[in-house]
C-alpha positions in Angstrom: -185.1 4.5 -48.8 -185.0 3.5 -52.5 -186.5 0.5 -53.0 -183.6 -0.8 -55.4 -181.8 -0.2 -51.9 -183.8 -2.7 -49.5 -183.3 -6.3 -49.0 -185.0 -8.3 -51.5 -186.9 -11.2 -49.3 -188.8 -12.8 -52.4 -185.8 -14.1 -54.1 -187.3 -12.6 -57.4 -185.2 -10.4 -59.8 -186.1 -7.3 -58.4 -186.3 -5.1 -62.0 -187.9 -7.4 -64.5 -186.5 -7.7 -67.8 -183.1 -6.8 -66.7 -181.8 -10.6 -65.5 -181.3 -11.5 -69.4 -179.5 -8.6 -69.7 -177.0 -8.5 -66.9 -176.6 -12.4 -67.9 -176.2 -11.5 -71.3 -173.1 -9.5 -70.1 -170.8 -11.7 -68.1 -168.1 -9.4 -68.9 -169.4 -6.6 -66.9 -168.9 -8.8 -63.7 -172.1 -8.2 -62.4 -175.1 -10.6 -61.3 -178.3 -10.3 -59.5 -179.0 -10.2 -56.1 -179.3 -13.3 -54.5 -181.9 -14.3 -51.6 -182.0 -14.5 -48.2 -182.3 -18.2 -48.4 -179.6 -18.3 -50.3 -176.9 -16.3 -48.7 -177.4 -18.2 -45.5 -176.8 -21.4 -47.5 -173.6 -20.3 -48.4 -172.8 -19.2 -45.0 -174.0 -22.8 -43.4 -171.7 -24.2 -46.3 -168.7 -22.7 -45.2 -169.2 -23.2 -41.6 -169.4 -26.9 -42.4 -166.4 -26.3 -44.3 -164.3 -25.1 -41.2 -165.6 -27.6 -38.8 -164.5 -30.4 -41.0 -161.2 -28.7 -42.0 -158.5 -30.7 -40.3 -155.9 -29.0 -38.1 -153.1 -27.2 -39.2 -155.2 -27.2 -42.4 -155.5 -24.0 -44.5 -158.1 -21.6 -43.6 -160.4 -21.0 -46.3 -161.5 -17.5 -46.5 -164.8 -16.5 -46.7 -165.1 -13.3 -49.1 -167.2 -15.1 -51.6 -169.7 -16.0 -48.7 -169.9 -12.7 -47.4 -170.0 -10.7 -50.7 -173.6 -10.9 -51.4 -174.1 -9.1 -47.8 -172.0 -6.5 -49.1 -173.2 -5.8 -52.0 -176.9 -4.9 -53.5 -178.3 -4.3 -57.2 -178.8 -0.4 -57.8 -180.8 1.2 -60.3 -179.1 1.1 -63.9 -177.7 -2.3 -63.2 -174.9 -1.3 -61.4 -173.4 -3.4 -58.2 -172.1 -1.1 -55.2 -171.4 -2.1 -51.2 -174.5 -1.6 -49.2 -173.1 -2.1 -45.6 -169.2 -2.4 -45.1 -168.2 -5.8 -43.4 -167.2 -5.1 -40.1 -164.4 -7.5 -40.4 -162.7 -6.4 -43.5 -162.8 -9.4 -45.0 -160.7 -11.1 -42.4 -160.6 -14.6 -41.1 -162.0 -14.7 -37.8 -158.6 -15.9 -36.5 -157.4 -12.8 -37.3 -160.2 -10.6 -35.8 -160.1 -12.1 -32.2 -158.0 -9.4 -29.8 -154.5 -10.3 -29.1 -153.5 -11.0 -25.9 -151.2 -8.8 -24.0 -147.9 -10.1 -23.0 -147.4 -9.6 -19.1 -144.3 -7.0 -20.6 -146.6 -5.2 -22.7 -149.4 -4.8 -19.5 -146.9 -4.1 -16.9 -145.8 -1.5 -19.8 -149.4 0.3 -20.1 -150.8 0.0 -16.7 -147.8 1.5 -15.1 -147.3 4.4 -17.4 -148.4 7.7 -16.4 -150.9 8.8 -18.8 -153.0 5.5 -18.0 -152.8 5.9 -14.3 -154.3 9.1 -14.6 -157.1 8.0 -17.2 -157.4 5.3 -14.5 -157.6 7.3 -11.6 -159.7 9.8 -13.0 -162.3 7.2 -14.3 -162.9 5.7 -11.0 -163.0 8.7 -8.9 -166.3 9.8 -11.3 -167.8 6.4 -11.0 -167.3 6.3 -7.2 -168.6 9.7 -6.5 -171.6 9.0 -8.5 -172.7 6.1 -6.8 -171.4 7.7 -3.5 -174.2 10.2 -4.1 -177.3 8.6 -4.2 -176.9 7.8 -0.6 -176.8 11.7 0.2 -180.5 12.8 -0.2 -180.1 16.3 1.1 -183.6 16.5 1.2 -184.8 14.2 3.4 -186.6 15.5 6.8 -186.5 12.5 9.2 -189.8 13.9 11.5 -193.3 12.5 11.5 -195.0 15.1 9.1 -197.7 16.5 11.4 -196.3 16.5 14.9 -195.6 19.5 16.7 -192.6 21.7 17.1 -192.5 20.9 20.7 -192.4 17.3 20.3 -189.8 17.4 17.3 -187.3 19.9 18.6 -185.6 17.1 21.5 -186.0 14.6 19.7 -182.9 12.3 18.7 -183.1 12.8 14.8 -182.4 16.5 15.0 -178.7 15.5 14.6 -178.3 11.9 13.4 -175.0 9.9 13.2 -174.4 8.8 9.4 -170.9 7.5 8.4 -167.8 7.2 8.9 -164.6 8.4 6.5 -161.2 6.6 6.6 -158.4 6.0 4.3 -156.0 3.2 5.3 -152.9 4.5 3.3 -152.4 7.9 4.9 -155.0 8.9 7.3 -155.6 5.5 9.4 -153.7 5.6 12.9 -153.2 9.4 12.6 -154.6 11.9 15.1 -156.9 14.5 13.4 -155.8 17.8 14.2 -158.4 20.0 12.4 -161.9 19.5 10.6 -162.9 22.3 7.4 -166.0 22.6 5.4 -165.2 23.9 1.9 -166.5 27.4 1.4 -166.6 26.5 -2.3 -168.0 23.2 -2.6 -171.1 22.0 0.3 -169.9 18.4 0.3 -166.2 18.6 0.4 -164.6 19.1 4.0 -160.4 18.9 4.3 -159.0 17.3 7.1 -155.6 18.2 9.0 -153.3 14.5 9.9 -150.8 14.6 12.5 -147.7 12.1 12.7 -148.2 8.2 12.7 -147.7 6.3 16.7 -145.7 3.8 14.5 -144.9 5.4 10.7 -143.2 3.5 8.4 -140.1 4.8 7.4 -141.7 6.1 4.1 -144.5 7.2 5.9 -145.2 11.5 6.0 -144.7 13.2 9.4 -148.1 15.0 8.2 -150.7 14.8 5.8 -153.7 16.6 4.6 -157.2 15.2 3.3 -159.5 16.5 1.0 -162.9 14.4 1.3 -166.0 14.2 -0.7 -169.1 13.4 0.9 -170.0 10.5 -1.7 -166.7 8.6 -1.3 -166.3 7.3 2.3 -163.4 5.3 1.5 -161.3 7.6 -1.2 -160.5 11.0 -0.5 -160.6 13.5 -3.5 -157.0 15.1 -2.9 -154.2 13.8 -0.8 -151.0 16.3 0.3 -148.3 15.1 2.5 -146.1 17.8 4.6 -142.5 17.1 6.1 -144.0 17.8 9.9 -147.5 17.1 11.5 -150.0 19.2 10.0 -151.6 20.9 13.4 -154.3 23.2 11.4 -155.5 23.6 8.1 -157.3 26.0 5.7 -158.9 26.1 2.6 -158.4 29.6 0.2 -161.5 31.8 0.7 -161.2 32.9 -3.2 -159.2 30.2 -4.6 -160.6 26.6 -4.4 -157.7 25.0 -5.8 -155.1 26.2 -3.1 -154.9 25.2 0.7 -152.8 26.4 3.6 -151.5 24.0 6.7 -149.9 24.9 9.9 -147.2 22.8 10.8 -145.6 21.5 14.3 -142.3 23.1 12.9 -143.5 26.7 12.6 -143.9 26.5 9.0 -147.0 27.1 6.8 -147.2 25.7 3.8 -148.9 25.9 1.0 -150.9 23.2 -1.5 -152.3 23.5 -4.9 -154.7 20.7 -5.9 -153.3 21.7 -10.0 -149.3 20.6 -8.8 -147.8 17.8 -7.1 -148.8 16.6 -3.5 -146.2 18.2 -1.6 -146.6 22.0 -0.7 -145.5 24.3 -3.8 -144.3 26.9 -1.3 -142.9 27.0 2.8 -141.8 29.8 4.6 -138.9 29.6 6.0 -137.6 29.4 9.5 -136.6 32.9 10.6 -136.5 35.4 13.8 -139.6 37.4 12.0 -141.6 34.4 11.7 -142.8 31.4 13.8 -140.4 28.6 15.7 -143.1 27.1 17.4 -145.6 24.8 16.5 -148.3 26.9 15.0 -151.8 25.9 16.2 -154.2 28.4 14.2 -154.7 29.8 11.0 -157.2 32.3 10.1 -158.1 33.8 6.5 -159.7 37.2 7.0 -160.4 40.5 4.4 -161.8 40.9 0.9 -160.6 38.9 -2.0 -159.1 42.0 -3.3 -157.5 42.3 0.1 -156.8 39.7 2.3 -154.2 38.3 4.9 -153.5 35.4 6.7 -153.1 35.3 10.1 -151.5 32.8 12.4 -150.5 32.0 15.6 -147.6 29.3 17.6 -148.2 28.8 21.1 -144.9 31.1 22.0 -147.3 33.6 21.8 -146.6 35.1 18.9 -149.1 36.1 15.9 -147.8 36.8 12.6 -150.0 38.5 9.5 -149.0 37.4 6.2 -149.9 38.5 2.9 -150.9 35.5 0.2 -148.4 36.9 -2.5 -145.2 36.8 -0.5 -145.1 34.6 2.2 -141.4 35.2 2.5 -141.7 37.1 5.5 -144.4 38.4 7.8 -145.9 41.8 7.5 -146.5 42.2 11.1 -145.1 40.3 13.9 -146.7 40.4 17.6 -145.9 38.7 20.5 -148.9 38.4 23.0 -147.7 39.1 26.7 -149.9 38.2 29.9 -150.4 41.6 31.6 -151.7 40.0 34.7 -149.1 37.6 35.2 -145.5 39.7 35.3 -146.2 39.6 31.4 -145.6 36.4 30.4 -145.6 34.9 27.2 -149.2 33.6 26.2 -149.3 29.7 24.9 -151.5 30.7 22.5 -154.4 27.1 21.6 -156.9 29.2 19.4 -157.9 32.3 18.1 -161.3 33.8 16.5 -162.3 36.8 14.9 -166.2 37.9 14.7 -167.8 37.8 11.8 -166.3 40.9 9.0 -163.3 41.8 10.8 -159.5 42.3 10.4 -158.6 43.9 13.2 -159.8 42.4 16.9 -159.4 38.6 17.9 -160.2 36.6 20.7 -157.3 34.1 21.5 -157.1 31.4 24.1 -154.4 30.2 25.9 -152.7 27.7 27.6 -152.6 29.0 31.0 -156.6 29.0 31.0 -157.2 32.9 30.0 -158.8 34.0 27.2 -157.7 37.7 25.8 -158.8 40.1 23.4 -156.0 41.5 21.1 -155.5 44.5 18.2 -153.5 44.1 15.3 -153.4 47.3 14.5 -153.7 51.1 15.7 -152.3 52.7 18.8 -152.7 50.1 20.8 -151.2 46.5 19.4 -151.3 43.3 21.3 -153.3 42.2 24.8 -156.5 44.9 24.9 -158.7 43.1 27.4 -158.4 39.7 29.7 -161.3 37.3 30.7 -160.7 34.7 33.2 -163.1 31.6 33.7 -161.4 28.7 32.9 -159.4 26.3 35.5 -157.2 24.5 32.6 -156.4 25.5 28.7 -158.6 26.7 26.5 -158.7 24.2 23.2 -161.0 26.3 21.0 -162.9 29.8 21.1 -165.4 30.7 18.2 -167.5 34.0 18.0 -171.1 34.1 16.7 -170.9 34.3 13.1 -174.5 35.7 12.9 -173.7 39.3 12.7 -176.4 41.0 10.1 -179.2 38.6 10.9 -179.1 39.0 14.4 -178.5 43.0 14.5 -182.4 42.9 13.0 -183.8 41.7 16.1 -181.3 43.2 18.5 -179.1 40.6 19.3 -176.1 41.4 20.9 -173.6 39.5 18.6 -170.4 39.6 20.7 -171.2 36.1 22.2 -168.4 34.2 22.2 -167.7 30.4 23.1 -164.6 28.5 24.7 -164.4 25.0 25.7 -161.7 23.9 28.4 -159.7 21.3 29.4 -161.6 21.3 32.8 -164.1 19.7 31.8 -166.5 22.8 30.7 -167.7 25.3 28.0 -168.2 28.6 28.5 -170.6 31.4 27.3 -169.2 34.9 27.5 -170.3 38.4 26.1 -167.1 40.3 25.6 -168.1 43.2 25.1 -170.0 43.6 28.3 -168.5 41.4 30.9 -165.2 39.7 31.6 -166.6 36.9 33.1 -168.6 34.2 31.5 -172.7 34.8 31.5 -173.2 30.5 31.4 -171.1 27.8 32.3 -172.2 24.7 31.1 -170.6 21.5 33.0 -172.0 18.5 31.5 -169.2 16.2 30.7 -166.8 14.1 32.5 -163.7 14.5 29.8 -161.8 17.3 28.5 -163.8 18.9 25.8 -161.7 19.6 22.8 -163.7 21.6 20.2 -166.8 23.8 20.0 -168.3 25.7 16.7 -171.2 27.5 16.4 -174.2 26.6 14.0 -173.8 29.0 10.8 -177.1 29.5 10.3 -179.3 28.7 13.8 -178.3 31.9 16.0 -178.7 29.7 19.5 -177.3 26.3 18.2 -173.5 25.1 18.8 -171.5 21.2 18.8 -168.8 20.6 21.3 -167.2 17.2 21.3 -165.0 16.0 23.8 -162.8 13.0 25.1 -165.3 10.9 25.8 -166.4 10.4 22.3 -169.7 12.2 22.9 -170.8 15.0 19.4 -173.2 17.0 21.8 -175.9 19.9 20.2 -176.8 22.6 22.7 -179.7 24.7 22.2 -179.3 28.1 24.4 -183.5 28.5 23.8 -184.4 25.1 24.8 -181.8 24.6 27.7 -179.1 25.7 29.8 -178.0 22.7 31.6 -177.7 19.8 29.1 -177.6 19.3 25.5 -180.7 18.8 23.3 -179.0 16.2 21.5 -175.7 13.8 22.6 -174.8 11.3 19.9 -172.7 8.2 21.2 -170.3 7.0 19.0 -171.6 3.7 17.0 -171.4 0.1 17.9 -169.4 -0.7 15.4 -166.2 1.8 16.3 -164.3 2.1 19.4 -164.7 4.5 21.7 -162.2 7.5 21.0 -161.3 10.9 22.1 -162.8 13.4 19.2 -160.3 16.4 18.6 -161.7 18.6 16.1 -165.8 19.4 14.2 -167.2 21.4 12.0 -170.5 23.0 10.3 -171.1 22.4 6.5 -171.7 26.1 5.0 -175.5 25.4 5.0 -175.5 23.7 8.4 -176.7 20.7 7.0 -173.6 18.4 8.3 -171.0 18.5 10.9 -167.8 16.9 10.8 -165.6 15.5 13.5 -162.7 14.0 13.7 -160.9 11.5 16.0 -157.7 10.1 17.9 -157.0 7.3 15.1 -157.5 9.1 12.0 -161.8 8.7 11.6 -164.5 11.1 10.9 -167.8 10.7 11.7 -170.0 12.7 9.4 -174.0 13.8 11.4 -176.5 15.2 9.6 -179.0 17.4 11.0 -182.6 18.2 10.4 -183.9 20.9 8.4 -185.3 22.9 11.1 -182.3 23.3 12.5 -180.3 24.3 9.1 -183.4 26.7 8.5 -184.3 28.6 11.5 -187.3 31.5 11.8 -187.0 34.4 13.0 -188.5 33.9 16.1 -185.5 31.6 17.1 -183.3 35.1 17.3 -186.2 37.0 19.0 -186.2 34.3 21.8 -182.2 34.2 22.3 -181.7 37.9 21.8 -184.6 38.1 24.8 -182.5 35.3 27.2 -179.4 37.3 26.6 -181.1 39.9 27.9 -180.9 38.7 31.2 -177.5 36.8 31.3 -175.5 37.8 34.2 -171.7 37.3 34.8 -171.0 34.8 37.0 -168.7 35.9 40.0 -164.9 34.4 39.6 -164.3 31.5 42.0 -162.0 32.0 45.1 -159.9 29.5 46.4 -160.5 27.9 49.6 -157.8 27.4 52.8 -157.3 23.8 51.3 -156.9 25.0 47.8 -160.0 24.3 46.4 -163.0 25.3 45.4 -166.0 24.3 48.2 -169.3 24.0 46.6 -171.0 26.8 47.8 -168.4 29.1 46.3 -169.1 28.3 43.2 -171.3 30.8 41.8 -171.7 33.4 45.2 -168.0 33.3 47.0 -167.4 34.5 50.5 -165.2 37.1 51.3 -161.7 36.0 51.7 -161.3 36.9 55.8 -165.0 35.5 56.8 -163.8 32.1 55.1 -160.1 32.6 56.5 -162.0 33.1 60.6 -164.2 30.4 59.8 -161.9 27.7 58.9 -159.6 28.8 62.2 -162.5 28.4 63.9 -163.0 24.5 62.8 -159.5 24.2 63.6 
C-alpha cells in the first residue's frame, strides 16, 4: 500500500508542511486526518448522545462521526473515501431487518420457487451428513486371523439400519427391493396399498432411497393401484417402470411430476391381471421390456411405444390338461433375450421361448410342494465359463417352506434342497459377484447367507431382526451392484439395509474352482411319491419305493 493510504496511529500530520496549507484554504473543504484517539472520541460522544436522548426524541445522525472513517488524506492534498460505510450512512434504526408480517411469510414459504430452494437445500445437507456414517471401506475382521476362522463368523453380513418414511411408505407392504445400476447407494422400493389408507392416501407408491438418508427418500411416485414390482431404466437413470395390481405398467420420470408420465392401457393385447414381474433385457440400442400377470400371460414391450405389446404369449401347463400358468416370477440368465425361467403358482417351474419355432412352455421342472415366490439364475456367466462352471444354476424359493438348487440344463429335478426354515420363504437373489453366495429371507423375519462351498445344510450366516423392531414377515431383497449391501424389505413398509464383508464382495478365484468342482457331483434328487395316506413318509424322501411294493405293504398293515 501507499503509505498516504494507511491509518495514521501517531496523530501527526502525516506530510509536513502541508497542514498550513490545507488550513490556509478553508474553502477547499478539506482538513487533515484526524487520529485514532480522536475518532473514537467522537464516536463515545455520540453514543452518550443517544443514550441520553429522551424518547420520541429526534435521532441524531451520525455522518459527521463516521466521516473521518471514511475518508483519508491522499497525496496532493486531496480527501477521497478509503472504505465505504457499510451502513450508508443510515441510523441504525433503520439498518435493523424488518420483520415479516405472518402475511408476507405465509406468502414466501408457501410459494413454489422457495419450496424447492428449500427442499433442495436440505436434501444436500442431509445426505452429507448421512454419509459419514457409510465408510465403505471398513473390514470388520481381526487383521491376522485366518480364512477359516473369518469365513462363519457373524460379521460376514452385519445388520445396519433401518429406512422408513412415515408419510407414504409406513404401514405399506413392500412388494419389491432394486439396487440402482446407475448409482451404488440408491435402491427403489415397490409400496403396495395401505390396511387402513386415508382417503387421500395412494393405492401404490414407489421409493427411491439414498443410503445416507434413513428417514427421507430421494424421489417419491405415487400410482392409482398397488405397485407389485418395480424397475429402474438400464440406460436412463432418470426413468422408472412399475407393475401394477391392475395390469398396467407405468412409467416415472424423476425430471416431471410424481405421478407416471405414461400407462398402458387396458386392452385384450395386453395384461388384465395383476402383473407380478418385470424384466429389462437387450442392448441400449435395443432393448425390450418384458412382463408377466399371473393369468399366465407374458407380454414384450418396446420402451418407445408402450401403446401395445409387440408380442403377446400365454404360458399353458402341458402336463396338466394345459392349463393356464399363475405365473409369481421369471428370470433370464445372464445376456439373454430369448429363454426365461418362470415360476408358478401351482408349484412348477418352466422354461419358456420368446421367440423361434417354438414359442411358449419348452421344458418343465417339478420340485416344489407349494408356489414358487422368486427364481434367479446365476448371473456369473464370463467369470465362471474360465474355470468351467457350469452357469445354468438356477434358484427358487417356495412357499413350502424350502429353496431349491437346480441345473436346468442338465436335470429337471433339483441337484440340493435346502430345508432350513419353519416359514414360507419369500425371496432369494444371488450374490453378483461371489459365484457360490445367495440371501433368502422368509416369513420369519430371518435375512439368511448361504455359502454352497462352506455348507449344504444351513446357512453361514442368519441375521435376526433387531431388538428394537418387531418381528415381521420380509417379502422382497436385493444385492448392491458391488455386493457390498443387501436390501430387504418387510410387511409394514421397513427396510433393513446388511452390509457384508469385503471378502465376500471380492472373491478369488479359487472360490469358482471349489464350486465349479461341487457341481460336479450334484445329483438330481428323485421326485417324491405320495404315500396311501397322502403323504410323504420319511424315507421316501430322497429314494421312493415303487408304487405297488408300498401299495402290498400298506394292505399288509391293514
Amino acid at each position: 500500500y501507499d503509505r498516504s493510504c494507511q491509518t495514521d496511529l501517531s496523530g501527526e500530520t502525516p506530510f509536513p508542511g502541508r497542514e498550513e496549507k490545507v488550513r490556509a484554504s478553508p474553502s477547499s473543504g478539506m482538513r487533515a486526518s484526524p487520529s485514532v484517539l480522536q475518532q473514537a472520541q467522537r464516536l463515545a460522544a455520540v453514543a452518550r448522545t443517544r443514550s441520553a436522548k429522551p424518547e420520541g426524541a429526534r435521532t441524531v445522525k451520525p455522518e459527521d462521526a463516521h466521516e473521518p472513517l471514511r475518508r483519508t488524506m491522499l497525496p496532493g492534498g486531496l480527501e477521497t473515501p478509503a472504505c465505504q460505510d457499510p451502513s450508508g450512512g443510515q441510523p441504525e434504526e433503520e439498518r435493523r431487518a424488518e420483520e415479516l408480517s405472518p402475511e408476507e411469510r405465509e406468502r414466501i414459504v408457501t410459494s413454489p420457487d422457495f419450496r424447492s430452494f428449500f427442499s433442495r437445500a436440505t436434501l444436500l445437507v442431509e445426505r452429507t451428513l448421512g454419509s459419514q456414517s457409510w465408510d465403505t471401506t471398513v473390514d470388520w475382521k481381526t487383521v491376522g486371523t485366518t480364512a477359516a476362522s473369518d469365513e462363519t463368523s457373524q460379521d460376514a453380513l452385519k445388520y445396519v439400519d433401518d429406512y422408513v418414511e412415515d408419510k407414504w411408505a409406513k404401514g405399506r407392504p413392500v412388494t419389491d427391493v432394486k439396487f440402482s445400476p446407475h448409482q451404488a447407494p440408491m435402491f427403489l422400493a415397490a409400496y403396495g396399498e395401505r390396511a387402513n389408507a386415508a382417503p387421500t392416501d395412494p393405492d401404490g407408491c414407489m421409493l427411491v432411497w439414498n443410503l445416507a438418508m434413513k428417514h427421507r427418500p430421494e424421489l417419491c411416485f405415487q400410482s392409482p393401484s398397488s405397485v407389485l414390482t418395480a424397475q429402474f431404466h438400464r440406460f436412463d437413470p432418470t426413468l422408472f417402470y412399475g407393475g401394477t395390481y391392475a395390469g398396467a405398467i407405468v412409467l416415472w420420470d424423476s425430471r416431471a411430476r410424481a405421478t407416471p408420465v405414461l400407462r398402458t392401457p387396458l386392452s385384450g393385447k395386453g395384461h388384465a391381471h395383476p402383473l407380478q414381474s418385470l424384466r429389462q433385457v437387450g442392448t441400449q440400442n435395443a432393448t425390450n421390456l418384458v412382463s408377466a400377470s399371473t393369468d399366465g400371460r407374458i407380454c414384450v414391450w418396446s420402451l418407445a411405444m408402450l401403446n401395445t405389446p409387440q408380442e403377446t404369449i400365454d404360458l399353458k401347463n402341458e402336463a396338466k390338461n394345459r392349463r393356464e400358468l399363475s405365473v409369481t416370477s421369471i428370470a433370464f440368465p445372464e445376456n439373454e433375450t430369448n429363454v426365461l425361467y418362470v415360476g408358478a403358482e401351482d408349484g412348477c417351474v418352466c422354461q419358456a421361448n420368446l421367440h423361434g419355432s417354438k414359442v411358449g412352455v419348452t421344458e418343465m421342472y417339478d420340485g416344489h410342494d407349494g408356489p414358487v415366490a422368486a427364481v434367479d439364475m446365476h448371473p456369473h456367466q464370463e467369470s465362471a465359463s474360465q474355470h468351467g462352471l457350469d452357469t445354468s444354476i438356477a434358484l427358487t424359493c417356495s412357499f413350502d417352506w424350502s429353496v431349491k438348487v437346480w441345473m436346468v440344463k442338465q436335470y429337471q429335478s433339483p441337484v440340493l434342497s435346502l430345508d432350513a426354515f419353519e416359514d414360507y420363504v419369500y425371496d432369494v437373489k444371488w450374490h453378483p459377484t461371489h459365484p457360490a453366495i445367495f440371501a433368502s429371507v422368509d416369513g420369519e423375519g430371518h435375512v439368511d447367507m448361504w455359502n454352497l462351498n462352506q455348507n449344504v445344510e444351513s446357512p453361514v450366516v442368519r441375521c435376526e431382526p433387531p431388538e428394537s423392531r418387531r418381528r415381521l414377515a420380509l417379502n422382497r431383497c436385493d444385492w448392491s451392484v458391488d455386493g457390498r449391501r443387501l436390501a430387504a424389505g418387510d410387511s409394514e413398509g421397513t427396510i433393513g439395509v446388511y452390509a457384508a464383508d469385503r471378502r465376500v464382495a471380492e472373491p478369488r478365484g479359487e472360490d469358482f474352482q471349489a464350486l465349479a468342482d461341487r457341481s460336479r457331483g450334484f445329483q438330481p434328487i428323485p421326485q417324491r411319491t405320495r404315500d396311501a395316506y397322502g403323504g410323504y413318509g420319511a424315507e421316501l424322501r430322497y429314494s421312493p419305493a415303487p408304487r405297488s411294493s408300498m401299495t402290498t405293504d400298506t394292505t399288509k398293515r391293514r
